[in-house]
HTML snippet that shows the backbone in 3Dmol.js (N, CA, C, O; Angstrom):
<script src="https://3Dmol.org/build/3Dmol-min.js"></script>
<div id="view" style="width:600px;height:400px;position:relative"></div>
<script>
const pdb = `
ATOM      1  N   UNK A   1       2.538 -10.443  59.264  1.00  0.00           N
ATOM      2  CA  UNK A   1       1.649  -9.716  60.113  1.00  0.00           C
ATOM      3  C   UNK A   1       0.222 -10.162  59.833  1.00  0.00           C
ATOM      4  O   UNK A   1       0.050 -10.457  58.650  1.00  0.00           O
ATOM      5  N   UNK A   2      -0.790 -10.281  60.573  1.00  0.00           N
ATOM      6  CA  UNK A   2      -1.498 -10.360  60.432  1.00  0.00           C
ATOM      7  C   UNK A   2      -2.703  -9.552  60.970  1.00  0.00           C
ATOM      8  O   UNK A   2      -2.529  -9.240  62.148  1.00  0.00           O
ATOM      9  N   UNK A   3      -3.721  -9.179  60.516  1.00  0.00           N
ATOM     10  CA  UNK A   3      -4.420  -8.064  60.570  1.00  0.00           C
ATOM     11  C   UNK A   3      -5.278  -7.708  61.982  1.00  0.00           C
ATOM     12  O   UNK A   3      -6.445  -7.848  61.614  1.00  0.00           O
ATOM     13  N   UNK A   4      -5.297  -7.449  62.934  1.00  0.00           N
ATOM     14  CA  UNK A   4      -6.150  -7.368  64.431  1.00  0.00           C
ATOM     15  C   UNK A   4      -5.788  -6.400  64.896  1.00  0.00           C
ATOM     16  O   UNK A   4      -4.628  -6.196  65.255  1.00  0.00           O
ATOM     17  N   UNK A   5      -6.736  -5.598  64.980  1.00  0.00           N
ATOM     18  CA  UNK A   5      -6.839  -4.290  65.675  1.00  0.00           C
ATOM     19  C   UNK A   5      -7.336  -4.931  67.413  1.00  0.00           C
ATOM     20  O   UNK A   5      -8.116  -5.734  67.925  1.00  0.00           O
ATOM     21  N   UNK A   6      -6.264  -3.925  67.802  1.00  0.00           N
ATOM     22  CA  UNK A   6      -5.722  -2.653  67.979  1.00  0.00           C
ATOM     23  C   UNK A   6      -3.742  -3.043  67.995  1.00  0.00           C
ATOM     24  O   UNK A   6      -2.792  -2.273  68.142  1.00  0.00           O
ATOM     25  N   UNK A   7      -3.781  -4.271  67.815  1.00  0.00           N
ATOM     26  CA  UNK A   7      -2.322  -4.850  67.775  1.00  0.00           C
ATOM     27  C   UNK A   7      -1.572  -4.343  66.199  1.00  0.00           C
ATOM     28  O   UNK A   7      -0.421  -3.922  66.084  1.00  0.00           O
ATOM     29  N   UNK A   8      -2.612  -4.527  65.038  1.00  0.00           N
ATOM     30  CA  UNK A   8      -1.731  -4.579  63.905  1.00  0.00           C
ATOM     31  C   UNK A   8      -2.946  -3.907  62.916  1.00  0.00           C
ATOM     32  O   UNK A   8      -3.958  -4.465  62.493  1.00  0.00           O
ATOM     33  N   UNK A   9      -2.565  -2.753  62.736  1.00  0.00           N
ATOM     34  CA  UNK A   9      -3.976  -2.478  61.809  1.00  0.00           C
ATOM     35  C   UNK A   9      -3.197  -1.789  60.587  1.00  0.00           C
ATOM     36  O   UNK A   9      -2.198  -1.076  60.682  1.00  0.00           O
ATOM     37  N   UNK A  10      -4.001  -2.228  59.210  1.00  0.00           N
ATOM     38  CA  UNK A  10      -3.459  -2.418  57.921  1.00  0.00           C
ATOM     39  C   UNK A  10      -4.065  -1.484  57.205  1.00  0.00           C
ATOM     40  O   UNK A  10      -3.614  -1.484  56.060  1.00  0.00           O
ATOM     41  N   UNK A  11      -4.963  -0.614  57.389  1.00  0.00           N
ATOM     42  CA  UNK A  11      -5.854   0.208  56.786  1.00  0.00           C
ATOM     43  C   UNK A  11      -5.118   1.506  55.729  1.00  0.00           C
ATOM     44  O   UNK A  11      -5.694   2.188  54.881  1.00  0.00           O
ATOM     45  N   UNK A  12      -3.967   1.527  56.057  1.00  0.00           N
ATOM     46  CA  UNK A  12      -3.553   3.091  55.756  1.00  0.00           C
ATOM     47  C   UNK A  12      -2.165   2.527  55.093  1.00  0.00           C
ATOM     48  O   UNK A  12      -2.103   1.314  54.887  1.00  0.00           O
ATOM     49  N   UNK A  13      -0.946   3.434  54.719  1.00  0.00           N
ATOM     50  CA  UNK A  13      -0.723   3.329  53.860  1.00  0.00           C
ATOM     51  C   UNK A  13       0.909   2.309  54.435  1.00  0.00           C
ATOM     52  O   UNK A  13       1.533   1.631  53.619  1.00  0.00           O
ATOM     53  N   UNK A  14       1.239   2.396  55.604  1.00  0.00           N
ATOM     54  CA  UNK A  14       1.684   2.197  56.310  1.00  0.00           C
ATOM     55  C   UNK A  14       1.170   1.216  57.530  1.00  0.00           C
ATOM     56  O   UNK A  14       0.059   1.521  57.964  1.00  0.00           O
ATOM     57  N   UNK A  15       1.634   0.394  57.979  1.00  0.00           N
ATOM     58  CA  UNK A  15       1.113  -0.137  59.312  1.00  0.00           C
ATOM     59  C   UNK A  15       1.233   0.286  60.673  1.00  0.00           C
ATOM     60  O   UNK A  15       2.312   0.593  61.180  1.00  0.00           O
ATOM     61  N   UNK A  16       0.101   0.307  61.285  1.00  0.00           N
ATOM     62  CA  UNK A  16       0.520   0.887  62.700  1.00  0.00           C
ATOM     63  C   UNK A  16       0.112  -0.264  63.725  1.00  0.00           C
ATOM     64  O   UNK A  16       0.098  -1.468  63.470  1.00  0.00           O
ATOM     65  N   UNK A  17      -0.192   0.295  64.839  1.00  0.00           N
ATOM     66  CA  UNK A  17      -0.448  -0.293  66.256  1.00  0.00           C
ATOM     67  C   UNK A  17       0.513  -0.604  66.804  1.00  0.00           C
ATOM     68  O   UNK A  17       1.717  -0.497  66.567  1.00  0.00           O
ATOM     69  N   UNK A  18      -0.197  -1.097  67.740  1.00  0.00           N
ATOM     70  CA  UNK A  18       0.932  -1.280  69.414  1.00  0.00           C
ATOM     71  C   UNK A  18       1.528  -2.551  69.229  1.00  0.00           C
ATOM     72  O   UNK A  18       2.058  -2.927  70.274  1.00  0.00           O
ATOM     73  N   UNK A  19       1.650  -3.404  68.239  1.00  0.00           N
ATOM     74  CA  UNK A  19       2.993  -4.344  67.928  1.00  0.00           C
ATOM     75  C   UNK A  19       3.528  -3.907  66.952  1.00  0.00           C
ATOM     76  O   UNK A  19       4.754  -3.916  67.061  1.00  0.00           O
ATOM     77  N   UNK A  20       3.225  -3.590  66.195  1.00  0.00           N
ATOM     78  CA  UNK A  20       3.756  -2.679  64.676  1.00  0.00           C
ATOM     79  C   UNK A  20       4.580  -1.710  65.458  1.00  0.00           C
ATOM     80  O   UNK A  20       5.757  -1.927  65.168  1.00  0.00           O
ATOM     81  N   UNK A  21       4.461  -0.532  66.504  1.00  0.00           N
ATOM     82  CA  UNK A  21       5.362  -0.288  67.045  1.00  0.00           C
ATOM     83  C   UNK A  21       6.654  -0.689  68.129  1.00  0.00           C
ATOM     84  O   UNK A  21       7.741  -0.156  68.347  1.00  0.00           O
ATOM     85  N   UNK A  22       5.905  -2.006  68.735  1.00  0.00           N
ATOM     86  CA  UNK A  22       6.973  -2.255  69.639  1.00  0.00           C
ATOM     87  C   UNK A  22       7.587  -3.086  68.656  1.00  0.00           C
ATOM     88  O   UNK A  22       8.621  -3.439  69.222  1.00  0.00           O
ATOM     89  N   UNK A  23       7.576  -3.615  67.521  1.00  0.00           N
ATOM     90  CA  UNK A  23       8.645  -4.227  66.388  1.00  0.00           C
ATOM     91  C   UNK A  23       9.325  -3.129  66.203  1.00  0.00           C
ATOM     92  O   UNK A  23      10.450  -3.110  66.701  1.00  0.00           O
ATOM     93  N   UNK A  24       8.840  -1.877  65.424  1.00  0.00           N
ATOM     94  CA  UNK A  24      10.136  -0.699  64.962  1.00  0.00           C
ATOM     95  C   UNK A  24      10.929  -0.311  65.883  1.00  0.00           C
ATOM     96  O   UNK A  24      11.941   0.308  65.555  1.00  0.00           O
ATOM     97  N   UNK A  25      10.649  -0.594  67.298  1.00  0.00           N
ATOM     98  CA  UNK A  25      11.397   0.124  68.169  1.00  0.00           C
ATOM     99  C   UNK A  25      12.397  -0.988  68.320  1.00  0.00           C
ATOM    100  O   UNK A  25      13.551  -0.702  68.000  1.00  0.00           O
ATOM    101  N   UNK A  26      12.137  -2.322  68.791  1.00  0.00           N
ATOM    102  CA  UNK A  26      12.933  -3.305  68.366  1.00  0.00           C
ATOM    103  C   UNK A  26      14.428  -3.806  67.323  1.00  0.00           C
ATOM    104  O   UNK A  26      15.579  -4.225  67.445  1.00  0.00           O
ATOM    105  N   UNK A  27      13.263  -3.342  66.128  1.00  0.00           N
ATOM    106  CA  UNK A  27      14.316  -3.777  65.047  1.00  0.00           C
ATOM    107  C   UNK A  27      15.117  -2.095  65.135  1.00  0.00           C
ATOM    108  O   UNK A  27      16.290  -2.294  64.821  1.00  0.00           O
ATOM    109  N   UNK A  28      14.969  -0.995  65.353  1.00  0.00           N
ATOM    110  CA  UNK A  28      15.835   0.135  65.332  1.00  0.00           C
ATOM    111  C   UNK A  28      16.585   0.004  66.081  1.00  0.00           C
ATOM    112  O   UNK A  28      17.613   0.614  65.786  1.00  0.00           O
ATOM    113  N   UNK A  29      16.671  -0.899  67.658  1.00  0.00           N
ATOM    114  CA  UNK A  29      17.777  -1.196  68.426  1.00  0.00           C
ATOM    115  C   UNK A  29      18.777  -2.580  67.965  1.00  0.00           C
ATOM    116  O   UNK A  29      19.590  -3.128  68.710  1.00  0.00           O
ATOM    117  N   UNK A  30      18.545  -2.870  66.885  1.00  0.00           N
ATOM    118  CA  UNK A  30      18.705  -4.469  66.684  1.00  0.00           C
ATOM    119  C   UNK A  30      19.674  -3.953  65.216  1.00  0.00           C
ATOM    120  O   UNK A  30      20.642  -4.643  64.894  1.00  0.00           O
ATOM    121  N   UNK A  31      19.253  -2.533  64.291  1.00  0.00           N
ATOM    122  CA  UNK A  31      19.966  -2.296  63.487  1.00  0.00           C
ATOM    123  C   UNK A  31      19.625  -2.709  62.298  1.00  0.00           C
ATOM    124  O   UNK A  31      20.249  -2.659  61.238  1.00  0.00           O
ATOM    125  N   UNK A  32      18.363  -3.211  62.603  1.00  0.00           N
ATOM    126  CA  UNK A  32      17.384  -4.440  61.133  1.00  0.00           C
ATOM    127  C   UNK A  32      16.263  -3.577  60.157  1.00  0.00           C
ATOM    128  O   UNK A  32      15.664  -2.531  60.409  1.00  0.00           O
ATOM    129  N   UNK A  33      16.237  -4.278  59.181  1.00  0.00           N
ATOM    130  CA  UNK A  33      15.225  -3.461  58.279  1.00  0.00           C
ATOM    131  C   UNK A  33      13.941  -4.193  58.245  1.00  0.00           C
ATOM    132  O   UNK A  33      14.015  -5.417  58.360  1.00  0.00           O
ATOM    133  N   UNK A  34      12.985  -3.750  58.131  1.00  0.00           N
ATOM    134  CA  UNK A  34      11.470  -4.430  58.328  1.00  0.00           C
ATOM    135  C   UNK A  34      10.833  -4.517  57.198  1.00  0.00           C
ATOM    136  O   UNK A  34      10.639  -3.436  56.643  1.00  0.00           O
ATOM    137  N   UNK A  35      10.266  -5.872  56.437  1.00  0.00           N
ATOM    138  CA  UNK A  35       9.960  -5.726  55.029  1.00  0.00           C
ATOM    139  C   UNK A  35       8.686  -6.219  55.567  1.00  0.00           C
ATOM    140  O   UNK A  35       8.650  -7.447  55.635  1.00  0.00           O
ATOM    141  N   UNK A  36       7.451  -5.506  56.038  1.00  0.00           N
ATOM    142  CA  UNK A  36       5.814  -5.798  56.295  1.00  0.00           C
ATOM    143  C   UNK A  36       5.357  -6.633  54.899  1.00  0.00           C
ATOM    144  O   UNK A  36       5.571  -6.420  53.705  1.00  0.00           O
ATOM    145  N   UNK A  37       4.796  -7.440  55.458  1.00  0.00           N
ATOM    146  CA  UNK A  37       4.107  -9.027  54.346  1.00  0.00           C
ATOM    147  C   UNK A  37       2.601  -8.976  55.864  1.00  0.00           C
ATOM    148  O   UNK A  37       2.700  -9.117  57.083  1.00  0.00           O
ATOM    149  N   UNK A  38       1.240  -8.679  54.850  1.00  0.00           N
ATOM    150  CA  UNK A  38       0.022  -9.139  55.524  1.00  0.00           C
ATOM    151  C   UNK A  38      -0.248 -10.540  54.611  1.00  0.00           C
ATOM    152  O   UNK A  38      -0.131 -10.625  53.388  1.00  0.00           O
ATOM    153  N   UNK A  39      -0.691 -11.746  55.667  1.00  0.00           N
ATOM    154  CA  UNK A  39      -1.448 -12.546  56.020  1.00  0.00           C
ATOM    155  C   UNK A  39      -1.885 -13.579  56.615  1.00  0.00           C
ATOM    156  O   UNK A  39      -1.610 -13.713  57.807  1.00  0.00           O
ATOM    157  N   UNK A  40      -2.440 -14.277  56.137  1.00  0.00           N
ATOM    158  CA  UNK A  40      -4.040 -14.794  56.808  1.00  0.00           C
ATOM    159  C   UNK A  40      -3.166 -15.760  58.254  1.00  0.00           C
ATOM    160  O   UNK A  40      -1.942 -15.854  58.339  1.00  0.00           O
ATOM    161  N   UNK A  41      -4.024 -16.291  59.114  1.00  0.00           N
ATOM    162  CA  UNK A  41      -3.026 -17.313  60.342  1.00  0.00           C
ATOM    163  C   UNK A  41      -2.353 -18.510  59.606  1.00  0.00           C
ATOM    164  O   UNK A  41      -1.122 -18.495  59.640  1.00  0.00           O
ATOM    165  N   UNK A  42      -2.811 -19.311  59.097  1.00  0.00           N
ATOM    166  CA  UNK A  42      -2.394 -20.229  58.359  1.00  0.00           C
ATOM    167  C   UNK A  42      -1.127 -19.901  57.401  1.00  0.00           C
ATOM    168  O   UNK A  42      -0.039 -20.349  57.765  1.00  0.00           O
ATOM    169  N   UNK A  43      -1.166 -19.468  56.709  1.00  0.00           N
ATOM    170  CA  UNK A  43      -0.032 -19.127  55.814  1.00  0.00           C
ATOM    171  C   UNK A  43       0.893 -18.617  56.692  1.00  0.00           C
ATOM    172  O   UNK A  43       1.937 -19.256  56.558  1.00  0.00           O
ATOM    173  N   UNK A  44       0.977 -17.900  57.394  1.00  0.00           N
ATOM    174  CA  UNK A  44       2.099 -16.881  57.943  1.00  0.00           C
ATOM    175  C   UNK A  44       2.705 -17.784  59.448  1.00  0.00           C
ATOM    176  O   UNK A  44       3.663 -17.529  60.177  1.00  0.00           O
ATOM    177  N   UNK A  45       1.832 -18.742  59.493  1.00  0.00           N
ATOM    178  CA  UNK A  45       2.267 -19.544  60.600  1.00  0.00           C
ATOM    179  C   UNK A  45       3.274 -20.940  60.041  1.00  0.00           C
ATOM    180  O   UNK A  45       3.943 -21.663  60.778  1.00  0.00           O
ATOM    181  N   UNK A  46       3.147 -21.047  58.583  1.00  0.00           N
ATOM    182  CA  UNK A  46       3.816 -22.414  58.109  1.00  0.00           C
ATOM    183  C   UNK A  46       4.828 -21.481  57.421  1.00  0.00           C
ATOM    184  O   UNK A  46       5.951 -21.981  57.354  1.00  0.00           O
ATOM    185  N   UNK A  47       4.692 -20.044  56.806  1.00  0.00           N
ATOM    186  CA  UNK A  47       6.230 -19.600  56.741  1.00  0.00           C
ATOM    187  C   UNK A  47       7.246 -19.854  57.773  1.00  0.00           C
ATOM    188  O   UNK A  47       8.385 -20.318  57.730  1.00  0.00           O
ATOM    189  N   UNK A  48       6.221 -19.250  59.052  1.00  0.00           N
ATOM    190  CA  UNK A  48       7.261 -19.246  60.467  1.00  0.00           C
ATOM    191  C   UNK A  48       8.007 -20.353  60.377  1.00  0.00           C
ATOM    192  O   UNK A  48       9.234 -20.275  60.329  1.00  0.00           O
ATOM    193  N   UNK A  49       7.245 -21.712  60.338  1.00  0.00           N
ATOM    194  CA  UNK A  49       7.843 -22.936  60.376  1.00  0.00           C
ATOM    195  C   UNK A  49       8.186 -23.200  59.398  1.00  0.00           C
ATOM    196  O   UNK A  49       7.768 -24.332  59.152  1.00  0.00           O
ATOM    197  N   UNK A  50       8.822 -22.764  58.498  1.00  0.00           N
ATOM    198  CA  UNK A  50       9.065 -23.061  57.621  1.00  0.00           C
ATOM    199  C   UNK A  50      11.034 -21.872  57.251  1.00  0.00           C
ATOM    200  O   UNK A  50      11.889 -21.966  56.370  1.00  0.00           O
ATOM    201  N   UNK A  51      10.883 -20.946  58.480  1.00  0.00           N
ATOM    202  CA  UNK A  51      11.918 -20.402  58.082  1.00  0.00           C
ATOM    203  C   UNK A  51      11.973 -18.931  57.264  1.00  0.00           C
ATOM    204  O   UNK A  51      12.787 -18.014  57.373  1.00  0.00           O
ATOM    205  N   UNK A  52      10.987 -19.041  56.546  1.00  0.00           N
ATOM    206  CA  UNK A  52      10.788 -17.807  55.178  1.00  0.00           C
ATOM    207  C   UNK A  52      10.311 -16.715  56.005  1.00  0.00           C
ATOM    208  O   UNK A  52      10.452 -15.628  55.446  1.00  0.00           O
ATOM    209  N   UNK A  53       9.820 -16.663  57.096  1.00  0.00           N
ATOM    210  CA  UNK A  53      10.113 -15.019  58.079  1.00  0.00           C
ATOM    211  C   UNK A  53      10.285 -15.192  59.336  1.00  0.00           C
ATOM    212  O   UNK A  53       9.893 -16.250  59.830  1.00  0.00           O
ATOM    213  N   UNK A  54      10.782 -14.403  59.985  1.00  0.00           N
ATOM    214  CA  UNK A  54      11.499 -14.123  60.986  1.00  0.00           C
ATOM    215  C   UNK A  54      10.397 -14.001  62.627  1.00  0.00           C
ATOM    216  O   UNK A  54      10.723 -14.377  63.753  1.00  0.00           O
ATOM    217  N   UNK A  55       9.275 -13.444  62.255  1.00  0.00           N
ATOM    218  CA  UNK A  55       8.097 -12.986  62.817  1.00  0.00           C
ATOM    219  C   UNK A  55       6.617 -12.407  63.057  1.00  0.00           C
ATOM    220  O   UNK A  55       6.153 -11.285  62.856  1.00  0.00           O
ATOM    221  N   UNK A  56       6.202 -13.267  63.425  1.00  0.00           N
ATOM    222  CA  UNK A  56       4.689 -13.023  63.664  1.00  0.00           C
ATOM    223  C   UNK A  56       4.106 -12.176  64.496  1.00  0.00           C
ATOM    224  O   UNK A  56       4.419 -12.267  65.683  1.00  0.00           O
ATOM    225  N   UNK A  57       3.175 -11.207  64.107  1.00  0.00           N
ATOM    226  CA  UNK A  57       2.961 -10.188  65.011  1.00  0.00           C
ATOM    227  C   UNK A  57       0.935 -10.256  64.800  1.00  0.00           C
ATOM    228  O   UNK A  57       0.487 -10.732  63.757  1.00  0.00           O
ATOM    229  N   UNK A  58       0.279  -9.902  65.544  1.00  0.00           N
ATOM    230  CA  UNK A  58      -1.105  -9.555  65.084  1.00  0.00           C
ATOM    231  C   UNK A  58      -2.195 -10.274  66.439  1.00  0.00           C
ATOM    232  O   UNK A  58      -3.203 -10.972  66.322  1.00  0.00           O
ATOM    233  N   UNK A  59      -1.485  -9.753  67.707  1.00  0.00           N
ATOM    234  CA  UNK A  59      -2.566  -9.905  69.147  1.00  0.00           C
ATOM    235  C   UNK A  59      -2.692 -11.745  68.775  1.00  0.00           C
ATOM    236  O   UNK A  59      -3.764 -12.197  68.372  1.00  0.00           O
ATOM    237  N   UNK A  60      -1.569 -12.577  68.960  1.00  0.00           N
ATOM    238  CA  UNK A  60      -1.779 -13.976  69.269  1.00  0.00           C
ATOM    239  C   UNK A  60      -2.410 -13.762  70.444  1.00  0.00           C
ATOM    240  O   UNK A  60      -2.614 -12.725  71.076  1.00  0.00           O
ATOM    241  N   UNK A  61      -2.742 -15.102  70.683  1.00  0.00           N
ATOM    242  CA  UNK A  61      -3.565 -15.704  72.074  1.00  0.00           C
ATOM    243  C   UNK A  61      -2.377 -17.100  72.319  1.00  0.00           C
ATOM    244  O   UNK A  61      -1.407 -17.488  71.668  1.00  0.00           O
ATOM    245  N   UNK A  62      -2.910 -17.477  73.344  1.00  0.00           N
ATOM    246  CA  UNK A  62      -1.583 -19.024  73.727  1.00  0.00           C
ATOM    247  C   UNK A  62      -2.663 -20.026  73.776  1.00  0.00           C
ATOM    248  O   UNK A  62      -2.383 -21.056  74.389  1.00  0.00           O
ATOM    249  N   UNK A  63      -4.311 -19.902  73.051  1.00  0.00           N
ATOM    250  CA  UNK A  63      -4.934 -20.824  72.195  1.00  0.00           C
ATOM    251  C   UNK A  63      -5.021 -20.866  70.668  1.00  0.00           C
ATOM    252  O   UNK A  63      -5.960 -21.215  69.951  1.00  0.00           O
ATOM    253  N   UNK A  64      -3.890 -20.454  70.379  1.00  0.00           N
ATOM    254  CA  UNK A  64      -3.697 -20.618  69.163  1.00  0.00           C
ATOM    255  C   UNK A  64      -3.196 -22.314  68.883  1.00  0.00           C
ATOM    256  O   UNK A  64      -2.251 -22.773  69.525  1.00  0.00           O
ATOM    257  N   UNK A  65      -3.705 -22.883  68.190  1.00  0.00           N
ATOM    258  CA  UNK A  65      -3.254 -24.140  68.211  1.00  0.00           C
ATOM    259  C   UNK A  65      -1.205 -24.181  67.587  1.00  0.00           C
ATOM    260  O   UNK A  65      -0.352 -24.949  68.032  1.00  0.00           O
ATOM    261  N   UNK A  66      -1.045 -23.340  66.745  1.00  0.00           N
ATOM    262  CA  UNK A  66       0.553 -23.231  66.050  1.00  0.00           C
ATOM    263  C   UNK A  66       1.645 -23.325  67.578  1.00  0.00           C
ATOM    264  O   UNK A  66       2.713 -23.936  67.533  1.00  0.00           O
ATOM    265  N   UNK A  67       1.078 -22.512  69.054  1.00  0.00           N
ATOM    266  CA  UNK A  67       2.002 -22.164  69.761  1.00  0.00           C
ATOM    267  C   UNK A  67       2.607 -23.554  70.125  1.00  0.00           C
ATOM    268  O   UNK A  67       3.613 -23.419  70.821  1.00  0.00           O
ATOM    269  N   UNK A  68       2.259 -24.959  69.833  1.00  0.00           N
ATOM    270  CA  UNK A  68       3.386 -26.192  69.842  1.00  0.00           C
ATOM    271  C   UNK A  68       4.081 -26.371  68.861  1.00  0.00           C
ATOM    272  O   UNK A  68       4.879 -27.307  68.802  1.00  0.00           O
ATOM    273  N   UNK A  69       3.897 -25.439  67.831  1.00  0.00           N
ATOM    274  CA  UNK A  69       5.240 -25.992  66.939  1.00  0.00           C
ATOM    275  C   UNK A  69       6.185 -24.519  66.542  1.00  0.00           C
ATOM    276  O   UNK A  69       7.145 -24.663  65.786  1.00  0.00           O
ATOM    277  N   UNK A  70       5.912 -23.364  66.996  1.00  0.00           N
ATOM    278  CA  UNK A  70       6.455 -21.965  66.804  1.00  0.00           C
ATOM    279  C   UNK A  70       6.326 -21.921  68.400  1.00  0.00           C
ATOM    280  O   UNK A  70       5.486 -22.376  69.176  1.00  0.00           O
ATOM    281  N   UNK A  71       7.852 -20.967  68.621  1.00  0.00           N
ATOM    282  CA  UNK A  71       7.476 -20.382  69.731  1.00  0.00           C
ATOM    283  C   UNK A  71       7.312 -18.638  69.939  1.00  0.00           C
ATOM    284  O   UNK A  71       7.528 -17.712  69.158  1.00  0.00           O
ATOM    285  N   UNK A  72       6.813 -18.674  71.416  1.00  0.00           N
ATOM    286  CA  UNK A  72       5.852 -17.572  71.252  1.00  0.00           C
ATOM    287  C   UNK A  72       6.509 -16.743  71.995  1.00  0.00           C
ATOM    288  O   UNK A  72       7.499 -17.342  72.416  1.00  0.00           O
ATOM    289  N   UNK A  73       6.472 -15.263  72.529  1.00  0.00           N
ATOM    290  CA  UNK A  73       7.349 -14.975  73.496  1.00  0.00           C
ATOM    291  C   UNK A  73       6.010 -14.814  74.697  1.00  0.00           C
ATOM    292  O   UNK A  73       4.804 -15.063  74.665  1.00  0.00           O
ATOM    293  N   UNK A  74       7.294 -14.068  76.092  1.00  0.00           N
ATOM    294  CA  UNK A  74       5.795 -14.496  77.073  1.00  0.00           C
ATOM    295  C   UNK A  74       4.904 -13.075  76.688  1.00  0.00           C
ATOM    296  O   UNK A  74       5.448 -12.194  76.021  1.00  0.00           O
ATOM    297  N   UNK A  75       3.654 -12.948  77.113  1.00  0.00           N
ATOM    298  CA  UNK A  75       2.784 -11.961  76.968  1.00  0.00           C
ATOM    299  C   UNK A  75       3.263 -10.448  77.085  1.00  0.00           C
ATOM    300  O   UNK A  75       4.240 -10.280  77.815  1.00  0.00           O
ATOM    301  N   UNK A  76       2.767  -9.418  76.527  1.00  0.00           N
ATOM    302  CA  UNK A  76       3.393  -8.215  76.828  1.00  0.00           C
ATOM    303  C   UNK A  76       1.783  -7.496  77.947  1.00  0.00           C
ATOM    304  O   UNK A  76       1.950  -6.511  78.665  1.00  0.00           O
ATOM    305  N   UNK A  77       0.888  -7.959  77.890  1.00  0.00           N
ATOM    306  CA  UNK A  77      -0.360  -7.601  78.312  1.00  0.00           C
ATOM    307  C   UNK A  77      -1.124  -8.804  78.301  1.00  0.00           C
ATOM    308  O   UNK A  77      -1.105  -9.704  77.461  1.00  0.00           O
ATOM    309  N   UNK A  78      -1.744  -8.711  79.258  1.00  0.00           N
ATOM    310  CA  UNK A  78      -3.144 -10.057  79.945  1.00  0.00           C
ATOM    311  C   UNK A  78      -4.291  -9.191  80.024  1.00  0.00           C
ATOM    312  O   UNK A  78      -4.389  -8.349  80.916  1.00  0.00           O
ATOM    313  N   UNK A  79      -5.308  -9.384  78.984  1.00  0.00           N
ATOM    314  CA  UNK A  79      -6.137  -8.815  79.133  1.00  0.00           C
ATOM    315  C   UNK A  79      -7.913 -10.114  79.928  1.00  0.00           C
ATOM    316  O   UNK A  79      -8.166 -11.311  79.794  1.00  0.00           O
ATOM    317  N   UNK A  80      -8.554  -9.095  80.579  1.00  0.00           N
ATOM    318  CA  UNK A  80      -9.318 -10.202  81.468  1.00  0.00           C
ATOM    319  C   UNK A  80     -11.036  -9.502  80.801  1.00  0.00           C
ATOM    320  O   UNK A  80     -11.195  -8.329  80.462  1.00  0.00           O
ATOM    321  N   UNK A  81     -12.030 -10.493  80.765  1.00  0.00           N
ATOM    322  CA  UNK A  81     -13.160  -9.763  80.369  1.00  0.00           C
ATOM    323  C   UNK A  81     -13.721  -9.747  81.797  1.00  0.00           C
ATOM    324  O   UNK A  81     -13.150 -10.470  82.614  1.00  0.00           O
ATOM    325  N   UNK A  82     -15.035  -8.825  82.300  1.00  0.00           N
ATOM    326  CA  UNK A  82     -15.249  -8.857  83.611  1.00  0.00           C
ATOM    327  C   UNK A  82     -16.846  -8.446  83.035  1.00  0.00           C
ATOM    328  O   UNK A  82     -17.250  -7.647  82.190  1.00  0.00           O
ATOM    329  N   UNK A  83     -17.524  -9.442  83.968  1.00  0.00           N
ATOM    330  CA  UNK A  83     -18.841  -8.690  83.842  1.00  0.00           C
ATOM    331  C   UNK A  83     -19.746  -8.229  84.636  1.00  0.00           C
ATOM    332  O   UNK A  83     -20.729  -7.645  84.180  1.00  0.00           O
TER     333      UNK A  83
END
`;
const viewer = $3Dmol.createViewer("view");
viewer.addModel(pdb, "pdb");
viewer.setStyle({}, {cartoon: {color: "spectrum"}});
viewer.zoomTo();
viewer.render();
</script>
């Protein structure tokens, strides 16, 4: 996981937000146990590729440079700035 509010916020004693929950709801239909590991993009992106976890959570973008060698799923929300 990695830390970005309002997707994944680490502050408390427990993790919350709106991927932190759509994972528990996930893995509770899936029958899976969730062992939360925070960090940084780099590290948690060469586990991915590397096998040693299962998933990345923490408001990606599809300019992330990793999304050619991990894949990503499609967006759950498109957010637009307007001025």
């Amino acid at each position: 996981m990695i830390a970005n509010t309002p997707w994944t916020e680490t502050g408390g004693r427990v993790p919350t937000g709106i991927e932190v929950d759509l994972v528990r709801a996930f893995a509770e239909e899936l029958g899976a146990r969730i062992e939360w590991r925070l960090a940084d993009g780099i590290d948690v992106f060469e586990a991915l590729g590397e096998r040693h976890i299962d998933l990345v959570i923490g408001g990606l973008v599809d300019t992330n440079p990793w999304k050619t060698r991990v894949a990503f799923t499609r967006p759950f929300i498109v957010l637009e700035d307007v001025v």
